[in-house]
VOPAGU-2260 file (C-alpha; in pm, 1 decimal, decimal comma):
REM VOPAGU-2260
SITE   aa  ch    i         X         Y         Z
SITE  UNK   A    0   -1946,0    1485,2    6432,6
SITE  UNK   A    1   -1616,0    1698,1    6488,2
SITE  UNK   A    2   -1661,8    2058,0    6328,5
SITE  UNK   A    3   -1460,1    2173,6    5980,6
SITE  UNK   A    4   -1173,2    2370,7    6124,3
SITE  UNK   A    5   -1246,6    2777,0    6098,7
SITE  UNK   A    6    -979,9    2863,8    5834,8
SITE  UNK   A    7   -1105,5    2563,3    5621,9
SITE  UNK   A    8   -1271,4    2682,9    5323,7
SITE  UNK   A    9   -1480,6    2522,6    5018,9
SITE  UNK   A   10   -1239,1    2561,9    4707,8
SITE  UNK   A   11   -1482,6    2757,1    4484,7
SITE  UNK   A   12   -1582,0    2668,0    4122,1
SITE  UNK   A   13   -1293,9    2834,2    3958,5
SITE  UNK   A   14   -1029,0    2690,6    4184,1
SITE  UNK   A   15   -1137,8    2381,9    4084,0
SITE  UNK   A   16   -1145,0    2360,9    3796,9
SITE  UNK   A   17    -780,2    2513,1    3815,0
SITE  UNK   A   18    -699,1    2232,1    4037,0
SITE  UNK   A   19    -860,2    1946,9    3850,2
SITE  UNK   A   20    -780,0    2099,0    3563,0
SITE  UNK   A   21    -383,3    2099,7    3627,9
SITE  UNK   A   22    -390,0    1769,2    3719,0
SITE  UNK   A   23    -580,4    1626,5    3423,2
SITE  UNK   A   24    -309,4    1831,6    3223,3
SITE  UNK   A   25      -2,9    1651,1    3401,2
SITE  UNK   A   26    -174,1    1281,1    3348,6
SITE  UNK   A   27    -193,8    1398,2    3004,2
SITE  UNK   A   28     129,1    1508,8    2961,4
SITE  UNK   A   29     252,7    1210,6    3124,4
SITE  UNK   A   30     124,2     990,3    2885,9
SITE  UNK   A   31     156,8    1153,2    2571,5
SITE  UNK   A   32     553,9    1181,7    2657,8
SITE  UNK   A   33     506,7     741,3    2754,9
SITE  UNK   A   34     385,8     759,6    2405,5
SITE  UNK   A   35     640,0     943,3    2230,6
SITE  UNK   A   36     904,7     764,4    2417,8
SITE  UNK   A   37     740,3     395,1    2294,6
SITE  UNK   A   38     738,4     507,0    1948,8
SITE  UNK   A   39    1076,0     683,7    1959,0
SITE  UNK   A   40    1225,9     345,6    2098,3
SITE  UNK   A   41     994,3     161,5    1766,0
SITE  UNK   A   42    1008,8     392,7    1517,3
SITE  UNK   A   43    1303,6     239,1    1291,5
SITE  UNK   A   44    1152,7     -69,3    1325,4
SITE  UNK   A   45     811,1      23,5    1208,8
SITE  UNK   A   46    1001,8     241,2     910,9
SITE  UNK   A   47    1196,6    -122,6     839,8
SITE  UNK   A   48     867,3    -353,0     895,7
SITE  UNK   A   49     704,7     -74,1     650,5
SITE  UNK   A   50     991,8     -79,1     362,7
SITE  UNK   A   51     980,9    -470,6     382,5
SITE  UNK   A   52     627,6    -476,4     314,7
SITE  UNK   A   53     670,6    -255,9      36,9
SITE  UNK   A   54     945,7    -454,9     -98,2
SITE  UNK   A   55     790,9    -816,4     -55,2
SITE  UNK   A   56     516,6    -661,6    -299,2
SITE  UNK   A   57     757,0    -511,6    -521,7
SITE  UNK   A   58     976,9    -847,2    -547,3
SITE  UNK   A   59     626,5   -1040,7    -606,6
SITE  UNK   A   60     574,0    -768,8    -907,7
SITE  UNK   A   61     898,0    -867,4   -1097,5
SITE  UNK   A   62     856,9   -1194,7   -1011,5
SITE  UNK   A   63    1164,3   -1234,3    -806,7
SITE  UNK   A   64     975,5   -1487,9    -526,5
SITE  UNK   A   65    1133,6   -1854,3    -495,5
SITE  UNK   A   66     888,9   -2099,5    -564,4
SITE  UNK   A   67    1072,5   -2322,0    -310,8
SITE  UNK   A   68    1123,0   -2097,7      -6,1
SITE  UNK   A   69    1241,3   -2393,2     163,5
SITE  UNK   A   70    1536,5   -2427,2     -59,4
SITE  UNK   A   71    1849,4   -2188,2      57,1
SITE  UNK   A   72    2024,1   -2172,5    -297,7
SITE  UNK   A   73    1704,8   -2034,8    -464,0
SITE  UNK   A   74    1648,0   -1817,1    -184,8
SITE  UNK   A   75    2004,9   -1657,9    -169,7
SITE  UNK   A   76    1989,5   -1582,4    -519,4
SITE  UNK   A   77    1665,1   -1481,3    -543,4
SITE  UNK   A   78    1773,3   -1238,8    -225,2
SITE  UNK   A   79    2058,2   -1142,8    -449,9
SITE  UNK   A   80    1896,4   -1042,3    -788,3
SITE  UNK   A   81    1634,8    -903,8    -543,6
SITE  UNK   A   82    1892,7    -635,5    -468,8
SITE  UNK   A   83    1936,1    -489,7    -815,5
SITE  UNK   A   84    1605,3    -351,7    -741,9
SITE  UNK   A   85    1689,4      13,7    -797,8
SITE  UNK   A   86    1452,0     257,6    -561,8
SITE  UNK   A   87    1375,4     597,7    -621,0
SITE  UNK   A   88    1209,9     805,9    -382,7
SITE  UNK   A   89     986,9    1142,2    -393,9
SITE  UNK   A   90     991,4    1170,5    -760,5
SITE  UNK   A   91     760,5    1395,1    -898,9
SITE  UNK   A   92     545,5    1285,7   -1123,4
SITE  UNK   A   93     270,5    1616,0   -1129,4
SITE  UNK   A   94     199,7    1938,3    -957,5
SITE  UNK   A   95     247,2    1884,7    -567,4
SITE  UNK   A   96     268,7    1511,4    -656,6
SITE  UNK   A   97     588,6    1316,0    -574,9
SITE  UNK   A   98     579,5     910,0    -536,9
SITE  UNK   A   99     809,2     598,5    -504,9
SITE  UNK   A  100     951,3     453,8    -835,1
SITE  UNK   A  101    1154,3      65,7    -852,1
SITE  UNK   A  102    1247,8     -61,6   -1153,5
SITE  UNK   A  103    1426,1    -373,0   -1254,6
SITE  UNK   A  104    1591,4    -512,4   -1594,2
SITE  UNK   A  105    1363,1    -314,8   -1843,6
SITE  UNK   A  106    1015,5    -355,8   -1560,4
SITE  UNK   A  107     876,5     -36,3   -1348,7
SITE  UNK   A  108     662,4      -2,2   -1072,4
SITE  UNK   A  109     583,2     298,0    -841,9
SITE  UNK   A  110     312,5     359,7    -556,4
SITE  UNK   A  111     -15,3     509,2    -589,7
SITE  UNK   A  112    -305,6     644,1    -348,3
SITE  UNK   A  113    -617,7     616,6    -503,7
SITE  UNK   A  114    -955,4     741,3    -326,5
SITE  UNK   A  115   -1131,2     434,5    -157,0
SITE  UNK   A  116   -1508,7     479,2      -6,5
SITE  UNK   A  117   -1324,9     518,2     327,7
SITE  UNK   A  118    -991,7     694,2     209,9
SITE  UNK   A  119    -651,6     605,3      26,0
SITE  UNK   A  120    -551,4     305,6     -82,4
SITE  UNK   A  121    -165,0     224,5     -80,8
SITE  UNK   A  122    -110,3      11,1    -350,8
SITE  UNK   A  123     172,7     -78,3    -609,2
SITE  UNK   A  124     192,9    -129,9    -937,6
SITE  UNK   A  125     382,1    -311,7   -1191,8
SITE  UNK   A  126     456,3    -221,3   -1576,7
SITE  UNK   A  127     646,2    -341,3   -1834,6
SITE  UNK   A  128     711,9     -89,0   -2121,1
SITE  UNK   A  129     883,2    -347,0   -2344,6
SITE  UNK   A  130     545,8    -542,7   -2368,2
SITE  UNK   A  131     279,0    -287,0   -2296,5
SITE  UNK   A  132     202,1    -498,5   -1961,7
SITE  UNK   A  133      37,6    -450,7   -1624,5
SITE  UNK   A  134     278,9    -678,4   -1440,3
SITE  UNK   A  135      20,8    -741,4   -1144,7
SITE  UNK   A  136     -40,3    -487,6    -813,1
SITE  UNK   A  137      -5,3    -575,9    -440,3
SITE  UNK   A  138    -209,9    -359,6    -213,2
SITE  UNK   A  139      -3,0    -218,9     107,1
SITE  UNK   A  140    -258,0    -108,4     312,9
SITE  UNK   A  141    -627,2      42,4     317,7
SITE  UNK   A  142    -912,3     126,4     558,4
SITE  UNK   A  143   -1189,6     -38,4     382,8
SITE  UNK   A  144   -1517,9    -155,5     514,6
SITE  UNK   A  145   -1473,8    -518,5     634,0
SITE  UNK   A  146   -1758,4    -714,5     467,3
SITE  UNK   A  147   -1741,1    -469,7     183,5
SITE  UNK   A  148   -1461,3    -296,6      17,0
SITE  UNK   A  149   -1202,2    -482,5     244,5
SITE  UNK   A  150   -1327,8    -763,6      57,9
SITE  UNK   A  151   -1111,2    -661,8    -248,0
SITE  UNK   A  152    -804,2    -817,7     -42,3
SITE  UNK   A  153   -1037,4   -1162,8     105,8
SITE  UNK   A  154    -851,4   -1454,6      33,9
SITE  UNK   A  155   -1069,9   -1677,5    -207,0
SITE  UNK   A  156   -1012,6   -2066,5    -292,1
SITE  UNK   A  157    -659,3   -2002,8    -254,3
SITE  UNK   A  158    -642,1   -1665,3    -506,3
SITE  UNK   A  159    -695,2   -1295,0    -376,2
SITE  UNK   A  160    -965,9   -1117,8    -573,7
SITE  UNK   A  161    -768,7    -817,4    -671,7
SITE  UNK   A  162    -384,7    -925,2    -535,9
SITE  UNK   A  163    -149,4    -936,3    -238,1
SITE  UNK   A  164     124,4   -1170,1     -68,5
SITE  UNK   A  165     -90,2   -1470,5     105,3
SITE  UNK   A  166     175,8   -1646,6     215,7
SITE  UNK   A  167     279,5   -1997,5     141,1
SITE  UNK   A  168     -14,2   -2218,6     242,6
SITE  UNK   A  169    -164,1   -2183,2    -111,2
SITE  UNK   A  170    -247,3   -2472,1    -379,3
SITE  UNK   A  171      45,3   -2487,8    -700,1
SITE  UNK   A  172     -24,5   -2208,4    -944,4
SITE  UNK   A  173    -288,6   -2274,6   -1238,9
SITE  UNK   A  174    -271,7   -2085,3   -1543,7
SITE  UNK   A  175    -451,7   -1780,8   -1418,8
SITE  UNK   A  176    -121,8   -1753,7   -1136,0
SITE  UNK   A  177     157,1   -1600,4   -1188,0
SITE  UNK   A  178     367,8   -1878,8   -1140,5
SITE  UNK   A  179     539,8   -1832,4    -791,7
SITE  UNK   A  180     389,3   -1997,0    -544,6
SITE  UNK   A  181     292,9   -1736,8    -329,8
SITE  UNK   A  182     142,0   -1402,7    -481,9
SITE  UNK   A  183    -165,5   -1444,1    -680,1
SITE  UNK   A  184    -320,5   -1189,4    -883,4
SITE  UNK   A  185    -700,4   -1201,9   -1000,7
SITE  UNK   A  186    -655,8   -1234,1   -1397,0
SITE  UNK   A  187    -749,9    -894,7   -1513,4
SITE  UNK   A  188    -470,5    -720,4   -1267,8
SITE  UNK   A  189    -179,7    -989,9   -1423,5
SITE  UNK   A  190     -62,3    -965,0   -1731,2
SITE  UNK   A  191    -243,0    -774,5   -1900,9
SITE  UNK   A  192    -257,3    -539,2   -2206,4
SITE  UNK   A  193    -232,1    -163,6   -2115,8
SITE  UNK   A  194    -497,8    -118,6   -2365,6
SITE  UNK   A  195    -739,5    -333,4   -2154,6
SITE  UNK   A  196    -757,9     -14,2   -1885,1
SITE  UNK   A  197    -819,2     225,8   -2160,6
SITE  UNK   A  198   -1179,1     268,2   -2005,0
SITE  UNK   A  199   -1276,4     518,9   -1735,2
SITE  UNK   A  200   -1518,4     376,0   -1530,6
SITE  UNK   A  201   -1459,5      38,4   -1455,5
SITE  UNK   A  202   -1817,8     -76,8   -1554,4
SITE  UNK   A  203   -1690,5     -12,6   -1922,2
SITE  UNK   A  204   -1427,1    -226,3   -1874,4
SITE  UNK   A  205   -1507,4    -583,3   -2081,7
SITE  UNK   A  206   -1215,6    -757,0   -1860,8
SITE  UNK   A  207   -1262,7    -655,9   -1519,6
SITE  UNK   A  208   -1557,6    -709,4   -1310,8
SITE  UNK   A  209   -1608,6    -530,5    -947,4
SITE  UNK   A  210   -1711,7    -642,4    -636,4
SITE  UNK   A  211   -2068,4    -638,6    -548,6
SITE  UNK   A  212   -2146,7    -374,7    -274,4
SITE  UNK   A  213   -1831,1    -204,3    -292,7
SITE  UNK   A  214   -1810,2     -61,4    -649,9
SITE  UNK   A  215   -1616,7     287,6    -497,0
SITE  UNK   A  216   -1338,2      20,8    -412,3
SITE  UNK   A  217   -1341,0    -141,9    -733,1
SITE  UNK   A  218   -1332,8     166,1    -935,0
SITE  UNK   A  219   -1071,5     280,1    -668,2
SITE  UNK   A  220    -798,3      19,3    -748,7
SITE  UNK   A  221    -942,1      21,6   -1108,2
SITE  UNK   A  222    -816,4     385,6   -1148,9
SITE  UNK   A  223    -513,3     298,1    -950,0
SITE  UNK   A  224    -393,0      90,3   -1208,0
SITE  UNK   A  225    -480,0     366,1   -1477,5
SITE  UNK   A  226    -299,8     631,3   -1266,9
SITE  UNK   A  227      -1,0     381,5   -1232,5
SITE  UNK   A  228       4,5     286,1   -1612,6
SITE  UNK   A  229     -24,9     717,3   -1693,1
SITE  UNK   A  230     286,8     756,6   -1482,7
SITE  UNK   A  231     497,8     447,0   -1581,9
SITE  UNK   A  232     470,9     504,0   -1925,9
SITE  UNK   A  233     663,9     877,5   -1887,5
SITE  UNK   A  234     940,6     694,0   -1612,3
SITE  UNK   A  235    1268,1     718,0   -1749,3
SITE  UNK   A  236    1419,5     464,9   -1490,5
SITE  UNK   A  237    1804,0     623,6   -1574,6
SITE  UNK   A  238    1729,2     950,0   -1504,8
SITE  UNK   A  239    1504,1     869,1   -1231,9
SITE  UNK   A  240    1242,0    1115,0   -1359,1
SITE  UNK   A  241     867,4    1128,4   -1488,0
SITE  UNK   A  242     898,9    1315,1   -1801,1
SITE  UNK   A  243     668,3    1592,8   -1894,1
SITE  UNK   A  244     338,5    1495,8   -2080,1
SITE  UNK   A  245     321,1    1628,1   -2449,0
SITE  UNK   A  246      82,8    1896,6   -2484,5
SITE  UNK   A  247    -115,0    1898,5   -2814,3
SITE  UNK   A  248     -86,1    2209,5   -3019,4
């Protein structure tokens, strides 16, 4: 076997790690720019795909869905009452607190977070001050337990258990449907008096039953809707502001 050459030396400890080190750094770098550059080159149309989402839930909520979405008439004016929709964005609504508001002909809605078992759950909801209604809720998105809380959002003989968009391979609407072909709301989260969510705690609730093995996610949309009512009811819609709550003297 050929000898080392003299004035080739072992890189010691430190060097290497300098060396290894430095080139671990660059292969990071590298790909954390590849990254930055893929979502840069993405990133208005994940905003858009976002807003749509939002919207498609909204529309369900006022009930501005065709029930023929294979008719172009109905669709086009659906699409065009659709955009009297009026948005308001990062209204406050409590300390630190700001949210999304929509209202439409005399109907409000606005976003909420509540606490899940495995963290916030985007969801909307729907409220109509003329009638002292819960309109219905559409969740946006969540991080559930599949097999558990996620279960909340299962579809189930054609209905969701608590309510989303499920597309258009459902049965007709029954009584218990909102009558649009394509969003269906479990009973106690359409229609339905304000006064029914008066309770706290869900299990006190006559009209709304949880899900077995997830009752942190039930309670969790449960006070969602409470939180959503509590805020609606202060929206003025033509000022775009959540007025202040009356304190008791």
């Amino acid at each position: 076997m050929p000898e080392q050459p003299a004035d080739k030396k072992e890189l010691t400890l430190g060097a290497r790690l300098i060396r290894y080190g430095g080139l671990l750094f660059i292969i990071v770098a590298v790909c954390v720019g590849l990254i930055n550059f893929v979502y840069s080159m993405t990133k208005e149309k994940i905003i858009a795909a976002q807003k749509e989402k939002m919207m498609k839930g909204v529309r369900a909520i006022f009930n501005l869905v065709p029930k023929d979405p294979t008719d172009r008439e109905e669709v086009e004016k659906i699409k065009k009452e659709a955009e009297k929709i009026r948005i308001r964005t990062n209204v406050e609504y409590g300390k630190n607190r700001k949210t999304t508001f929509y209202d439409y002909e005399g109907k409000v809605a606005c976003v909420v977070k509540p606490i899940g078992y495995d963290g916030p759950i985007t969801m909307i909801a729907g409220y109509s001050p003329a009638e002292d209604l819960v309109l219905g809720i559409y969740i946006v998105s969540h991080t559930e337990t599949p097999g558990f809380g996620a279960r909340f959002t299962e579809k189930k003989k054609g209905k969701s258990l608590i309510g989303r968009v499920i597309g258009e391979d459902i049965p007709p609407p029954t009584a218990l449907d909102n009558q649009t072909d394509m969003l269906v709301f479990q009973q106690p989260y359409f229609n339905k008096p304000a006064s029914v969510f008066e309770p706290a705690d869900i299990a006190n609730c006559k009209e709304v039953d949880g899900i077995t093995s997830a009752t942190i996610t039930s309670q969790a949309v449960y006070t969602g809707v409470r939180e959503a009512i509590a805020i609606l009811k202060r929206y003025d819609p033509e000022k775009g502001i959540v007025k202040k709550k009356k304190t008791r003297k």
